[in-house]
FIROVO-228122 format. One record per residue (C-alpha): x, z, y; residue in one letter; residue number from 1. Coordinates in steps of 0.25 Angstrom, whole numbers, plus 5000, padded with zeros to 4 digits. Example, Ala and Ser with C-alpha at 12.3 -4.5 7.8 and 13.67 -1.06 7.14 Angstrom:
2
@east:5049; up:5031; north:4982; aa:A; i:1;
@east:5055; up:5029; north:4996; aa:S; i:2;
This chain:
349
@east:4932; up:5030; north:5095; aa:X; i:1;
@east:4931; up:5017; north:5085; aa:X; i:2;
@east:4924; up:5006; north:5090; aa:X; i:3;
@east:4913; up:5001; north:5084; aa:X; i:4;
@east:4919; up:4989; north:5078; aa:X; i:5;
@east:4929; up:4999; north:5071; aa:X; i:6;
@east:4919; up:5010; north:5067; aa:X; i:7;
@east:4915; up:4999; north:5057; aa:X; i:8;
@east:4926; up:5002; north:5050; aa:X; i:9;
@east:4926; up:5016; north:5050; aa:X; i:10;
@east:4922; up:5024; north:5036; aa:X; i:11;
@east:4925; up:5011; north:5027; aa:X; i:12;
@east:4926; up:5021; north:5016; aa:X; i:13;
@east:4911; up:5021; north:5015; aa:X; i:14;
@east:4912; up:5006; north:5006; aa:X; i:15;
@east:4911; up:5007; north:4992; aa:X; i:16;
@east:4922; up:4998; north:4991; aa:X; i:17;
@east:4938; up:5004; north:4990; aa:X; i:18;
@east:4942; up:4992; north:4998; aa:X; i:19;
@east:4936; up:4984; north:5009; aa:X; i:20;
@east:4927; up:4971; north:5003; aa:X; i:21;
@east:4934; up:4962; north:5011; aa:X; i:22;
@east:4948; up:4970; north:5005; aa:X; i:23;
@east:4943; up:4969; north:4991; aa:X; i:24;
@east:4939; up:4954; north:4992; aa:X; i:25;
@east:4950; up:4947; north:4996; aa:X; i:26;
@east:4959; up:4954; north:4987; aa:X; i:27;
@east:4950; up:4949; north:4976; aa:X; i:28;
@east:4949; up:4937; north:4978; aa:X; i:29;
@east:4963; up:4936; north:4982; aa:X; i:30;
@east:4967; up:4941; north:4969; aa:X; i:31;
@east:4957; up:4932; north:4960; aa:X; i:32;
@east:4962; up:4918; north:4968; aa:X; i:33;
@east:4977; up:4922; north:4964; aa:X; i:34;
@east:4970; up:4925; north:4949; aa:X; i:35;
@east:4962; up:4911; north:4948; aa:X; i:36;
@east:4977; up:4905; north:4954; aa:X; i:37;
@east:4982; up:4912; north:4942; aa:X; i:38;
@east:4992; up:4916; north:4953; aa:X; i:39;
@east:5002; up:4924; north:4944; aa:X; i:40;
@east:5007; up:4933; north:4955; aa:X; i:41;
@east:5001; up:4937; north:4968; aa:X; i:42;
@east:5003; up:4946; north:4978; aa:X; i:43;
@east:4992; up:4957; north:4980; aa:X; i:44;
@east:4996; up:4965; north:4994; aa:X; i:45;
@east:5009; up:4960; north:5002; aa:X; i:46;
@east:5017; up:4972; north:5008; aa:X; i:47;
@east:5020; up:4968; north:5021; aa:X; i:48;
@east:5032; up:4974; north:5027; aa:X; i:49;
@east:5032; up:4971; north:5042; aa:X; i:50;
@east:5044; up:4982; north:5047; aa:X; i:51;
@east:5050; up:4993; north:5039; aa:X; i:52;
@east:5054; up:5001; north:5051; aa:X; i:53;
@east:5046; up:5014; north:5049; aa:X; i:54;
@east:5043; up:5027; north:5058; aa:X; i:55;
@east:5045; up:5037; north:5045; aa:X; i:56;
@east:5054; up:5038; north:5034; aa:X; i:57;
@east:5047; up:5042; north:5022; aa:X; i:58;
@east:5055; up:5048; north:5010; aa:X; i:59;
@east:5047; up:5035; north:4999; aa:X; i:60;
@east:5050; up:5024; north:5009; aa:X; i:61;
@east:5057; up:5015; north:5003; aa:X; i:62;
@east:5057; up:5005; north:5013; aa:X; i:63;
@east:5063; up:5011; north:5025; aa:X; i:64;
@east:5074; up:5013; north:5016; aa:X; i:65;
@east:5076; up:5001; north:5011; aa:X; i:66;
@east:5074; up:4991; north:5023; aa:X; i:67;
@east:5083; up:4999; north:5033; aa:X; i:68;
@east:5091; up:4989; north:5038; aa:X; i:69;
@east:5078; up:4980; north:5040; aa:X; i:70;
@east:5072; up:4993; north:5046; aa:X; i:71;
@east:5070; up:4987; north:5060; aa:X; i:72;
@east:5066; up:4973; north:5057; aa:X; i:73;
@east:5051; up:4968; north:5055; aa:X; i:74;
@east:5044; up:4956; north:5050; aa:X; i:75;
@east:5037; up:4949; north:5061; aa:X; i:76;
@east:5019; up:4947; north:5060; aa:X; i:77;
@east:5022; up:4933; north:5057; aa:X; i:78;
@east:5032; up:4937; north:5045; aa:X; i:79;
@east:5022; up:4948; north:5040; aa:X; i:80;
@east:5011; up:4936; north:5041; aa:X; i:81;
@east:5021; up:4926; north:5035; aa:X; i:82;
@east:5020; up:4935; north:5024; aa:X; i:83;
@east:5004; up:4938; north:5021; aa:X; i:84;
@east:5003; up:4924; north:5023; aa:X; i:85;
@east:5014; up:4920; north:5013; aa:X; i:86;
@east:5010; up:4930; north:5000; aa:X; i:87;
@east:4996; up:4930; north:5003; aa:X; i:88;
@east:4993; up:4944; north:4999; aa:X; i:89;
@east:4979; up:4948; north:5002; aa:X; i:90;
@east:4985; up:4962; north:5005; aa:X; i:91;
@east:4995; up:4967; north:5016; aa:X; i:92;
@east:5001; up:4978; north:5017; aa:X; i:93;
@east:5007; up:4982; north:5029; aa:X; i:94;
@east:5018; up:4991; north:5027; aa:X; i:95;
@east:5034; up:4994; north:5030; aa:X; i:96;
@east:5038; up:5004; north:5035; aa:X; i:97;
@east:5027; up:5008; north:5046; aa:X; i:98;
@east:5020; up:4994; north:5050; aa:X; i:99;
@east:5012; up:5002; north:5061; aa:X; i:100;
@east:5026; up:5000; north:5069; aa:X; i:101;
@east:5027; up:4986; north:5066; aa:X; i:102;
@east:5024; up:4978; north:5081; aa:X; i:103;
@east:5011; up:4971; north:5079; aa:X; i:104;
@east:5007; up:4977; north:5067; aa:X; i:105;
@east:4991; up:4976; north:5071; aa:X; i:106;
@east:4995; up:4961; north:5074; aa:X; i:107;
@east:5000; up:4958; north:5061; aa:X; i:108;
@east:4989; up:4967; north:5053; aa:X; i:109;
@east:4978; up:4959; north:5060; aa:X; i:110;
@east:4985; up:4947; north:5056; aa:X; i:111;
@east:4985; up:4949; north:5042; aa:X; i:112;
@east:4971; up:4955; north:5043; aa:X; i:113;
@east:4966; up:4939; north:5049; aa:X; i:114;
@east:4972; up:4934; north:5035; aa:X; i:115;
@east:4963; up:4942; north:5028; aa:X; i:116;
@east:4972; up:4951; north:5021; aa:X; i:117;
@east:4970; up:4967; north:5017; aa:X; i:118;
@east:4981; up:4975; north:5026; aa:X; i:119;
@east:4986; up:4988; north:5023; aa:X; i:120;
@east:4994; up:4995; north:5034; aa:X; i:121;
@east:5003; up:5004; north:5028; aa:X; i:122;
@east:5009; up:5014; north:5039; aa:X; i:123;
@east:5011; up:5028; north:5039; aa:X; i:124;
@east:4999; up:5030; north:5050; aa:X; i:125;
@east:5007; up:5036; north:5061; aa:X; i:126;
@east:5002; up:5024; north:5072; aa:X; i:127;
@east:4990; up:5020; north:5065; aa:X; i:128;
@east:4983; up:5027; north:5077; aa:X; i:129;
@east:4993; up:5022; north:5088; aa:X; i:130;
@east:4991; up:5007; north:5082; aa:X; i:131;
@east:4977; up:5007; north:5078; aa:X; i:132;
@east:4973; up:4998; north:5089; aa:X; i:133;
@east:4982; up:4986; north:5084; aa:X; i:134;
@east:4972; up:4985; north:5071; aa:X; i:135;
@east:4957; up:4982; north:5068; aa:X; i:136;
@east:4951; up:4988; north:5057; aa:X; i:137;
@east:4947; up:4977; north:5045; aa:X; i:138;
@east:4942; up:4980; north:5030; aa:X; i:139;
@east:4955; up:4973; north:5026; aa:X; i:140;
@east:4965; up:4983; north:5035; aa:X; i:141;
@east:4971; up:4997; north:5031; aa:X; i:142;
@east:4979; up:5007; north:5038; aa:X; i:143;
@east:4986; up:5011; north:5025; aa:X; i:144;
@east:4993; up:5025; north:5029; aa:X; i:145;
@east:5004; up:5032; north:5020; aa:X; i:146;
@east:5002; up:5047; north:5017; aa:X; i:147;
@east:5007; up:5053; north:5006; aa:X; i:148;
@east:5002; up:5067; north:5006; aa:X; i:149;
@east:4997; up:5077; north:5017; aa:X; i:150;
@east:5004; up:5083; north:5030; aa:X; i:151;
@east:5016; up:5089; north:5026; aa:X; i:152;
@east:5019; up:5081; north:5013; aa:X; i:153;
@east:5016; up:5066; north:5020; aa:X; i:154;
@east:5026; up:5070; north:5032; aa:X; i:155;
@east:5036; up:5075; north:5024; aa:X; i:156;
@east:5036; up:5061; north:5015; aa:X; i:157;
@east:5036; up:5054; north:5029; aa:X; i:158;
@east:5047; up:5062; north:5034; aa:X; i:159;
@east:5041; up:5064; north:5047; aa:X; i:160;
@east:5029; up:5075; north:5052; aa:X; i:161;
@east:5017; up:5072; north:5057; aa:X; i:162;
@east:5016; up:5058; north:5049; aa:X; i:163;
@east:5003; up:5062; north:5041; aa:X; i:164;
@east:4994; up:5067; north:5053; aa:X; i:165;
@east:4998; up:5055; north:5061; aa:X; i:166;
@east:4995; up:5047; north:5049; aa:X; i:167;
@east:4982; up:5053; north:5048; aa:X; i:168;
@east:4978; up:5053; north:5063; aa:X; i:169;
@east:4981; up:5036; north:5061; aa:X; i:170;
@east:4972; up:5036; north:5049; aa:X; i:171;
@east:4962; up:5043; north:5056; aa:X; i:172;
@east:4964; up:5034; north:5069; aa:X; i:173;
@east:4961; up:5021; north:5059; aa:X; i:174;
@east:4950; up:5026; north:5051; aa:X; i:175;
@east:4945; up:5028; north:5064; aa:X; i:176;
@east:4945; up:5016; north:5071; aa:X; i:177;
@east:4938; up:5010; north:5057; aa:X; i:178;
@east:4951; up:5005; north:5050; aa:X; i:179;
@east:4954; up:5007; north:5034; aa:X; i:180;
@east:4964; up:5017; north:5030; aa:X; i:181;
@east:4970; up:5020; north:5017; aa:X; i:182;
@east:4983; up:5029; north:5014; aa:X; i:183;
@east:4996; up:5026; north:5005; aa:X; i:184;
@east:5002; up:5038; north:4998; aa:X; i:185;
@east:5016; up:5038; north:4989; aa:X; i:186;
@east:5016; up:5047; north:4977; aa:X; i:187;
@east:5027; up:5054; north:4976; aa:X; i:188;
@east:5034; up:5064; north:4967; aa:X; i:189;
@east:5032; up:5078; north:4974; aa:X; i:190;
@east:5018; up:5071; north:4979; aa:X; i:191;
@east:5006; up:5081; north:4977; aa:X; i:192;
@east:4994; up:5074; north:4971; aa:X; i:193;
@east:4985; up:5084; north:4976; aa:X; i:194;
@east:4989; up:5084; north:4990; aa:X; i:195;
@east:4988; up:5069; north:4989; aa:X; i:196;
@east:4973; up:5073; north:4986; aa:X; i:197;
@east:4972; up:5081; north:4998; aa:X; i:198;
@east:4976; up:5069; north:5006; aa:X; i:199;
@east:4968; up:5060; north:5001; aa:X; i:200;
@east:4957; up:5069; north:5002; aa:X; i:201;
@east:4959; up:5071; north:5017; aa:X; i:202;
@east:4961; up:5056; north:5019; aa:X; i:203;
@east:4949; up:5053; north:5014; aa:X; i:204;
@east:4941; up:5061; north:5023; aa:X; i:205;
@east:4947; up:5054; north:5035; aa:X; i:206;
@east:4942; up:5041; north:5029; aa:X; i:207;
@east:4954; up:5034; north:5022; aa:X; i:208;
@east:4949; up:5022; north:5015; aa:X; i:209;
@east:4959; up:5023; north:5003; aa:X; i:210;
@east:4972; up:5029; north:4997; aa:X; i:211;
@east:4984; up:5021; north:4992; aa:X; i:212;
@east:4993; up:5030; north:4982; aa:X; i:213;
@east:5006; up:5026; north:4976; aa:X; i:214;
@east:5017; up:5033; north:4969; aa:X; i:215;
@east:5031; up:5031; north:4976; aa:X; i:216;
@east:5042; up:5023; north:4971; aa:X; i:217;
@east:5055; up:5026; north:4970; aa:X; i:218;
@east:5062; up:5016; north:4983; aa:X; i:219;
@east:5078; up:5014; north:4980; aa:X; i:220;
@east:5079; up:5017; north:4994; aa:X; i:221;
@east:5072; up:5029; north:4995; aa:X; i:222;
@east:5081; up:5040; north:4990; aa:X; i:223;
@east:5071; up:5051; north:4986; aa:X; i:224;
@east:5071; up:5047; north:4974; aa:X; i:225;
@east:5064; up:5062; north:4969; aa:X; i:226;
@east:5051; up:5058; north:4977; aa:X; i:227;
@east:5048; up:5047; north:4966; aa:X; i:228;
@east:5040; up:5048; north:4954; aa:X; i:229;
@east:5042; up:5042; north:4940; aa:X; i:230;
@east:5032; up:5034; north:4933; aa:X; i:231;
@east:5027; up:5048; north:4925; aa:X; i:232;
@east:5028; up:5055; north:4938; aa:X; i:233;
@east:5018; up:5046; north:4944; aa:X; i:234;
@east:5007; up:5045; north:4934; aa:X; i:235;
@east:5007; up:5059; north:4931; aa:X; i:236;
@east:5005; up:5062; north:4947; aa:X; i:237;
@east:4994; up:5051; north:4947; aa:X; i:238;
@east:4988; up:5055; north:4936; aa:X; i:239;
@east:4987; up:5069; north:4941; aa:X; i:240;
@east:4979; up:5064; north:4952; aa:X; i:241;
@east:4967; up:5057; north:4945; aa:X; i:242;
@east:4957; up:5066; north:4953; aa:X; i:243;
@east:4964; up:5062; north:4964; aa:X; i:244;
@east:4962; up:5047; north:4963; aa:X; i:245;
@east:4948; up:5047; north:4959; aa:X; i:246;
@east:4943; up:5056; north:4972; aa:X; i:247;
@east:4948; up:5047; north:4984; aa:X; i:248;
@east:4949; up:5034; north:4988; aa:X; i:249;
@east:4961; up:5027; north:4982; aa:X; i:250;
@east:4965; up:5012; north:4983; aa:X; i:251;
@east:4974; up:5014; north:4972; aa:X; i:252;
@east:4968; up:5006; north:4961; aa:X; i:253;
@east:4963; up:5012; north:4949; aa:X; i:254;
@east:4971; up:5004; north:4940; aa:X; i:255;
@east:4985; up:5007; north:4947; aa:X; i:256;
@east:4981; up:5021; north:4947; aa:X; i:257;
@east:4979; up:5020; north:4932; aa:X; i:258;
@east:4994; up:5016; north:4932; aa:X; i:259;
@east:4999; up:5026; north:4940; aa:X; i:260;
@east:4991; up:5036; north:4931; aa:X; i:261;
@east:4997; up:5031; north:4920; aa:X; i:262;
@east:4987; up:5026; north:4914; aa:X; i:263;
@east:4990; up:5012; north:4912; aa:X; i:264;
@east:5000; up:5003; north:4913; aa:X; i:265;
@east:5004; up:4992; north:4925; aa:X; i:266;
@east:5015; up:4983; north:4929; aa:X; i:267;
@east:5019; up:4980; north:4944; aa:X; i:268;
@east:5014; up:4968; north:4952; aa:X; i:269;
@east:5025; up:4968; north:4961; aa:X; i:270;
@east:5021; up:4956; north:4966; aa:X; i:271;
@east:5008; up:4962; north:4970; aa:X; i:272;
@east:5013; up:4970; north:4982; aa:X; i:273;
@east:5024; up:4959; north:4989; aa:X; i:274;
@east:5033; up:4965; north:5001; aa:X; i:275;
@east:5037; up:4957; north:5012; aa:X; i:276;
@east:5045; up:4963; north:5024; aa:X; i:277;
@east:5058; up:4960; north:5034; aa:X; i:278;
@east:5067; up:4957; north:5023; aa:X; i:279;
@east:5056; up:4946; north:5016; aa:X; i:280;
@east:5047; up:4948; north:5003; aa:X; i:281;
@east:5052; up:4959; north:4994; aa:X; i:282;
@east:5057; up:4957; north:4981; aa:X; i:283;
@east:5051; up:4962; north:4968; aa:X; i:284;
@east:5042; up:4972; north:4978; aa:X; i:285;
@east:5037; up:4982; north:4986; aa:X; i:286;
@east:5046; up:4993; north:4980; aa:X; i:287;
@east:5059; up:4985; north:4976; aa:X; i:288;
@east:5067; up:4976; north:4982; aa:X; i:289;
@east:5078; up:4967; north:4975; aa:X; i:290;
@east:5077; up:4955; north:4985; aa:X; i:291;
@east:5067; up:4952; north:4997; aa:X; i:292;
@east:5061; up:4936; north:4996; aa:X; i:293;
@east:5059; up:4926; north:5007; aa:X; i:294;
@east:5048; up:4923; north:5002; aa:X; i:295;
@east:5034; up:4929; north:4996; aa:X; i:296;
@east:5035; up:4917; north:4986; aa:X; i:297;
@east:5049; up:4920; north:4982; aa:X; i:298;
@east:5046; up:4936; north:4980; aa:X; i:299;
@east:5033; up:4931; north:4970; aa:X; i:300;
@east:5042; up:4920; north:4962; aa:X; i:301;
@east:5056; up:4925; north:4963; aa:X; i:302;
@east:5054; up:4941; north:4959; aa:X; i:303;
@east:5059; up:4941; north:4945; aa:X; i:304;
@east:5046; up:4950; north:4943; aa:X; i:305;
@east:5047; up:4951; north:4927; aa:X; i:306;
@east:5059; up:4962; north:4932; aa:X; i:307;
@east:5051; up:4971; north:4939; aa:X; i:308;
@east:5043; up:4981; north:4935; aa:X; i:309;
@east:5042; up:4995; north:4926; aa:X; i:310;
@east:5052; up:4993; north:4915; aa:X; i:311;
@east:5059; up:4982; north:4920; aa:X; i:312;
@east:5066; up:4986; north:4934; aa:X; i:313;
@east:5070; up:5003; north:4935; aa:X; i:314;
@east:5065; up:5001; north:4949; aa:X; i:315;
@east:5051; up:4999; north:4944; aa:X; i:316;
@east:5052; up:5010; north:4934; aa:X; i:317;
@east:5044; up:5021; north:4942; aa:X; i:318;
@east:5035; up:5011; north:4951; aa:X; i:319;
@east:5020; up:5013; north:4952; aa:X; i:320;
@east:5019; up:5010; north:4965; aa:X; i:321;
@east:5005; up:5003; north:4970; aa:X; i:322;
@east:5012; up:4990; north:4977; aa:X; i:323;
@east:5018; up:4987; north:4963; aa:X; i:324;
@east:5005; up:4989; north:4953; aa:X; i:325;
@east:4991; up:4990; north:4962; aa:X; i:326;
@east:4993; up:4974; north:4963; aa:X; i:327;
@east:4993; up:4976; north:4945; aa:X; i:328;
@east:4980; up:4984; north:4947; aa:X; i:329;
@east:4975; up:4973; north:4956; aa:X; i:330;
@east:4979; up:4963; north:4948; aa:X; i:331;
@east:4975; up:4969; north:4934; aa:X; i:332;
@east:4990; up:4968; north:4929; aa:X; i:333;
@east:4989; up:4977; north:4915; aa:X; i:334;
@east:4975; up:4976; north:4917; aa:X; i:335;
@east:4963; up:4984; north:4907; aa:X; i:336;
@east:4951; up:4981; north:4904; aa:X; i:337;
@east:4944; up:4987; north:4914; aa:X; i:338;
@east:4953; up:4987; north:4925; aa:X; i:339;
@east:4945; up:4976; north:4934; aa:X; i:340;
@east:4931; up:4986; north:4933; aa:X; i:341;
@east:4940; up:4997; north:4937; aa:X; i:342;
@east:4945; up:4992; north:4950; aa:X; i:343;
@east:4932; up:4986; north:4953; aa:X; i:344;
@east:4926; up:5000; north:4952; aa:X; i:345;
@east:4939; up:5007; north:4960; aa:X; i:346;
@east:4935; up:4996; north:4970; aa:X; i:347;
@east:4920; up:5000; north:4973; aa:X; i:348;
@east:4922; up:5017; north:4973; aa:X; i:349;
């Protein structure tokens, strides 16, 4: 049994608020220091890339793929906090492959809590319970668990059986023990909206603070191209699932929802979502890589970033993916009239 220090945490879901206050607060007043600095790019959430050594090889992974000769190597905790330190992010994302089989993972976690940063886990849930003991819960950490539908359709995108119930016995064990959970799903092509309902449904009866959704993008390295949508083929899968969306608790925003409905327009923040793993930071983002940077200061300044983008570069022509556009949500980038009450509603339902 939890101990009463952790049953504080348990059933956060009872707040009104999306996010956590705490969560909420720094990141807005993060965002309106860097606006009064007329600062004219910043990053929003820093992709932190400690290891890409991974238990499973899922058919989307890019990044197994693409950093096979690096597979075994790892940045140490003093590179990763080398790294929050230098682009200042008030995010982290914690992510690889599988960060729960990075030595020292709690460590390094706890040490970017101390700096007062937001840290998302991102694992595929398969040692949350094993580990659990190397965490504290805190209104600024999430286990942040990749599922991508039920039983049989999550283990056969993982390549691997069992996958899903030990990722649901994890977020189980977390929610438990009082810590914030939220899932990460990939929209793919053969993806059935309605199952996705189903498990979103059953997620939330076990208490899942939130849902991350996100259509898949089309990696160089991986070679199922067919698993890839267009940009048609998502918005007419996203906006089939409107009903969806409004029943449960998405983090998705409303405004990049919008976008990947179809019905507005947005252009990438690619600067937004900066990666930085063993081979330094990656350059022009979290998707593509033409060159990797020494330095956070030479991925901001040295990115020809006028190339990039939908009708500029053929890589970006299908991407809607969140780490290239929730940052233009954030930021009001295409913004309406509008917009700003929007979010703030989104925020407090």
């Amino acid at each position: 049994h939890p101990s009463p220090r952790t049953r504080e945490g348990l059933h956060r879901r009872a707040t009104p608020m999306r996010f956590p206050l705490q969560m909420t607060a720094g990141i807005a007043g993060y965002v309106v220091k860097k606006k009064l600095t007329r600062t004219k790019r910043f990053p929003m959430v820093l992709m932190l890339e400690p290891l890409h050594a991974c238990n499973l090889t899922c058919t989307g992974c890019g990044r197994i793929r693409e950093y096979e000769s690096t597979i075994k190597q790892k940045l140490s905790i003093q590179e990763c906090l080398e790294a929050v330190d230098e682009c200042g992010a008030p995010v982290v994302s914690i992510c690889g492959g599988e960060p729960m089989i990075y030595p020292g993972i709690g460590e390094l976690t706890a040490k970017i809590l101390e700096r007062k940063k937001t840290v998302y886990l991102c694992t595929n849930g398969m040692f949350i319970r094993k580990k659990l003991g190397e965490f504290q819960p805190s209104d600024r950490f999430f286990f942040n668990v990749h599922l991508d539908g039920l039983k049989t359709t999550h283990d056969l995108a993982v390549e691997r059986e069992g996958v899903f119930d030990a990722a649901i016995d994890g977020i189980k064990a977390a929610k438990e023990a009082g810590f914030l959970v939220c899932t990460n799903t990939t929209v793919f092509k053969e993806t059935r909206m309605a199952e996705l309902d189903e498990l979103f449904g059953y997620l939330t009866t076990l208490d899942v603070d939130g849902f991350m959704i996100s259509p898949g993008y089309s990696y160089a390295a991986v070679g199922s191209k067919e698993i890839f949508m267009t940009r048609d083929d998502i918005r007419a899968k996203f906006r089939a699932a409107e009903a969806m969306f409004r029943k449960y608790r998405f983090n998705t925003s409303p405004i990049y929802l919008e976008f990947l409905q179809g019905k507005r327009e947005m252009s990438c923040t690619a600067w937004g979502n900066p990666t930085r793993n063993i081979k330094g930071w990656k350059g022009p983002c979290y998707l593509i890589t033409d060159i990797h940077h020494q330095s956070f200061d030479d991925l901001l300044n040295k990115t020809p970033w006028e190339k990039y983008g939908y009708g500029k570069d053929p890589r970006c022509e299908n991407c809607m993916v969140h780490s290239g556009f929730e940052a233009s949500a954030a930021l009001g980038v295409n913004g309406k009239l509008g917009d700003m009450l929007k979010m703030i509603k989104w925020q407090f339902t």
